[in-house]
C-alpha positions as CSV (number, residue, x, y, z in Angstrom):
1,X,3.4,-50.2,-8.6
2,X,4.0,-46.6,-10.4
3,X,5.1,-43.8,-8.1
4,X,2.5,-40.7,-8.0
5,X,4.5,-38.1,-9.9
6,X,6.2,-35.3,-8.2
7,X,4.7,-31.9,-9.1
8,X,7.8,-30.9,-11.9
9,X,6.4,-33.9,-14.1
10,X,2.6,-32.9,-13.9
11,X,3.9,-29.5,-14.7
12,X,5.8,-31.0,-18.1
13,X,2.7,-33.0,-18.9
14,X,0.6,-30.1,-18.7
15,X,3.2,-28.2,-21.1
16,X,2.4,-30.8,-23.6
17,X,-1.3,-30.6,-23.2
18,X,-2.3,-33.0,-20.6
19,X,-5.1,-30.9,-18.5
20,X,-5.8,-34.5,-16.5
21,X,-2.3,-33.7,-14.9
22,X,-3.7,-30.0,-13.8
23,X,-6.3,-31.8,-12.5
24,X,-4.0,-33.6,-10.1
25,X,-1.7,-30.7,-9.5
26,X,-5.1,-28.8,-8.0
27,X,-6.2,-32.0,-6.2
28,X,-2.9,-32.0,-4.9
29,X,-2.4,-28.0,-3.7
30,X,-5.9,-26.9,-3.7
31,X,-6.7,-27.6,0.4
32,X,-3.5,-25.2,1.2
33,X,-4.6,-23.1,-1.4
34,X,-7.6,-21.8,-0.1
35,X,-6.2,-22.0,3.6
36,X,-4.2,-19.4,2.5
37,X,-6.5,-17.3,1.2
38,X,-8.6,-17.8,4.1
39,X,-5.8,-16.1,5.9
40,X,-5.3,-13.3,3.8
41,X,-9.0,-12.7,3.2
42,X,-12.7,-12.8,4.0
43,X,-14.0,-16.0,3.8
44,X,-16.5,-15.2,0.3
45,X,-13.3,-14.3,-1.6
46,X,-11.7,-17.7,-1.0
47,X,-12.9,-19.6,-3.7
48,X,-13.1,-16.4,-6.4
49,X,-9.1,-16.3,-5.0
50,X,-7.9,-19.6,-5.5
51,X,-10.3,-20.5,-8.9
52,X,-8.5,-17.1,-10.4
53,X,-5.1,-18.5,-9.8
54,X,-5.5,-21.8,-10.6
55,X,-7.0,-20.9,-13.9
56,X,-4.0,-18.3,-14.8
57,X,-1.6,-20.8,-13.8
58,X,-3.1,-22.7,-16.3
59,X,-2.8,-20.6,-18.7
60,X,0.7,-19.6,-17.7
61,X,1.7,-23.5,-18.1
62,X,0.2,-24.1,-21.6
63,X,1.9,-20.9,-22.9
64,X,5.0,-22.5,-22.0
65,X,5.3,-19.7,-19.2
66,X,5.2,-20.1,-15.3
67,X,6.4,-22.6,-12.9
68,X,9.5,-24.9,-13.6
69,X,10.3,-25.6,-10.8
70,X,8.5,-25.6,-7.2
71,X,5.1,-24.9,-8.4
72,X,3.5,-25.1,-5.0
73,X,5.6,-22.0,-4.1
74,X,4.3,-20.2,-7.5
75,X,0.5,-21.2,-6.8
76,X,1.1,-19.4,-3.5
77,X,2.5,-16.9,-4.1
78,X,-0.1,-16.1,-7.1
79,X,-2.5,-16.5,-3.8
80,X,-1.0,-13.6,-1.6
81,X,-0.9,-11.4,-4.9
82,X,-4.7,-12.2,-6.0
83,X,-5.6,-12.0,-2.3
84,X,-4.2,-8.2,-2.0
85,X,-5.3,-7.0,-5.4
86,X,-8.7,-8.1,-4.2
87,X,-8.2,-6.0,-1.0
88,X,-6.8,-2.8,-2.6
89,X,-10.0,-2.9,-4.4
90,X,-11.9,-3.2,-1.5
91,X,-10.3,0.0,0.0
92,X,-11.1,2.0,-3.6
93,X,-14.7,1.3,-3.3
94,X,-16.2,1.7,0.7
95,X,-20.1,1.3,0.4
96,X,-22.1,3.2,2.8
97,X,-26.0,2.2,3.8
98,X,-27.6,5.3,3.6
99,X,-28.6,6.0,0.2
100,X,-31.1,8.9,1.0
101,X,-28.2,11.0,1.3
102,X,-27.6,10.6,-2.2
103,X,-29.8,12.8,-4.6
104,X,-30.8,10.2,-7.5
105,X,-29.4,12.4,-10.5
106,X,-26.8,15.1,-9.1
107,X,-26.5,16.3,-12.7
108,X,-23.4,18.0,-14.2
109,X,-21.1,19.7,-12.3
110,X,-17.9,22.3,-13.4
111,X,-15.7,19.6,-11.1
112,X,-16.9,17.2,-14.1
113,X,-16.6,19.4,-16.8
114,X,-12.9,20.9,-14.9
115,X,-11.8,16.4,-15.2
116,X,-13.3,16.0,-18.4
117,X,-11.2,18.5,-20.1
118,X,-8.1,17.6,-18.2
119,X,-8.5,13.9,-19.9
120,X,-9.1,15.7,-23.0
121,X,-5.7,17.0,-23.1
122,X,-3.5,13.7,-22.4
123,X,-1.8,12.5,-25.0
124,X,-4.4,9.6,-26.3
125,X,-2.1,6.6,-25.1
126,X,-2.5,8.5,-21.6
127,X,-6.0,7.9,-21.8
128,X,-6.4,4.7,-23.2
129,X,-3.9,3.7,-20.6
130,X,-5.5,5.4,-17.2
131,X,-9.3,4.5,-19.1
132,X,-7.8,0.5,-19.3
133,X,-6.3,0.4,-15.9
134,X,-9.0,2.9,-13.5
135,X,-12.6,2.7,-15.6
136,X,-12.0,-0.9,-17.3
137,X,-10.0,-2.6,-14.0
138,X,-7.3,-4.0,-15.7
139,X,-3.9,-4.9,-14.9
140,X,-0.5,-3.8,-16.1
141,X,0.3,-7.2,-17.5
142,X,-3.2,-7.6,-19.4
143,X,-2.5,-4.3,-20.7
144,X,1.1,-4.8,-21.7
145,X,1.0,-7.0,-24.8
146,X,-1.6,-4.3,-26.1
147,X,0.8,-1.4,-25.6
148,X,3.7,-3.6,-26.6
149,X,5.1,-2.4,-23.5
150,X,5.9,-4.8,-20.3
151,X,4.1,-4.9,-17.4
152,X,6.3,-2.6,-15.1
153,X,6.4,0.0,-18.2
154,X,2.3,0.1,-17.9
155,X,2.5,0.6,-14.5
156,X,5.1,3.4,-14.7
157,X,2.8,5.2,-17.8
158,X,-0.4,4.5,-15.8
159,X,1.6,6.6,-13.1
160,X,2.4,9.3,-15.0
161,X,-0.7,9.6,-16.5
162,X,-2.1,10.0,-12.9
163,X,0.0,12.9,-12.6
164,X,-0.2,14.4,-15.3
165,X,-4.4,14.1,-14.9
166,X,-3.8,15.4,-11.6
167,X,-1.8,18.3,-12.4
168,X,-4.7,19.4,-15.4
169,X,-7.2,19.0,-13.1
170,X,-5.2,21.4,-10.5
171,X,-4.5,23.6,-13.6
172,X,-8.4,24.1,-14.2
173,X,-9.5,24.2,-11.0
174,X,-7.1,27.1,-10.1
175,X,-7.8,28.9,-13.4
176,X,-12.1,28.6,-12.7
């Protein structure tokens, strides 16, 4: 009788192109998976949650990147992180009910035109980098390979470009 394999040898076999053995790695972890998420979450983001980290561990493994050891641990941890991105972004955007408030086109405004000309004047790889990150919804480390920069360096330019946005705006707003 063969012995299951233990999660480092799935891992290897997926390295080498085995997807049947990520199939038994998320047979294996998915059930604690989504409990997980369940806790850290509302229940309709569960499955979004744990299908988004079991797909970039994926990809992480083929690349030859990701777990090598305790890969449990790594899928969970990928959990918590999806699970509070997911709830930042919940915080950016609050809906409200009342939409009558709301005129259908408010039209231009000098607070538009004041931002519009303080993302003129960034340097461009200020704006492509704040447009990527806040209009697009990216990440640092989707970003990074683009900017040929690493993750951390994207979210460190992404911060000054916030400033710096920031401090034009304050710069027009003062001066109108």
């Amino acid at each position: 009788m063969n012995p299951e394999p233990d999660d480092d040898e799935l891992v290897r076999a997926v390295r080498h192109g085995d997807h049947e053995a990520f199939g038994a790695l998320f047979a294996r972890h998915v059930g604690v998976a989504r409990r997980v998420a369940r806790r850290l979450g509302p229940p309709g983001d569960v499955d979004d949650v744990v299908a988004e980290v079991f797909a970039g561990v994926l990809t992480q493994i083929s690349a030859g990147r990701g777990p090598t050891a305790s890969f449990r641990a790594y899928l969970l941890t990928g959990v918590r992180h999806e699970a509070r991105r997911r709830a930042v972004l919940r915080r950016r955007c609050e809906p409200f009910a009342d939409l009558e408030r709301w005129p259908a086109d408010p039209g231009p405004s000098d607070v538009d035109d004041r931002l519009l000309e303080a993302y003129a004047s960034l340097p461009p790889r200020w704006r492509r980098t704040l447009w990527q990150l806040e209009v697009e919804g990216r990440r640092p480390r989707e970003l990074a390979a683009e900017l040929g920069l690493s993750p951390n360096a994207v979210s460190a330019l992404g911060y000054r470009a916030r400033a710096a946005l920031r401090t034009a705006y304050l710069e027009r707003s003062r001066a109108a």
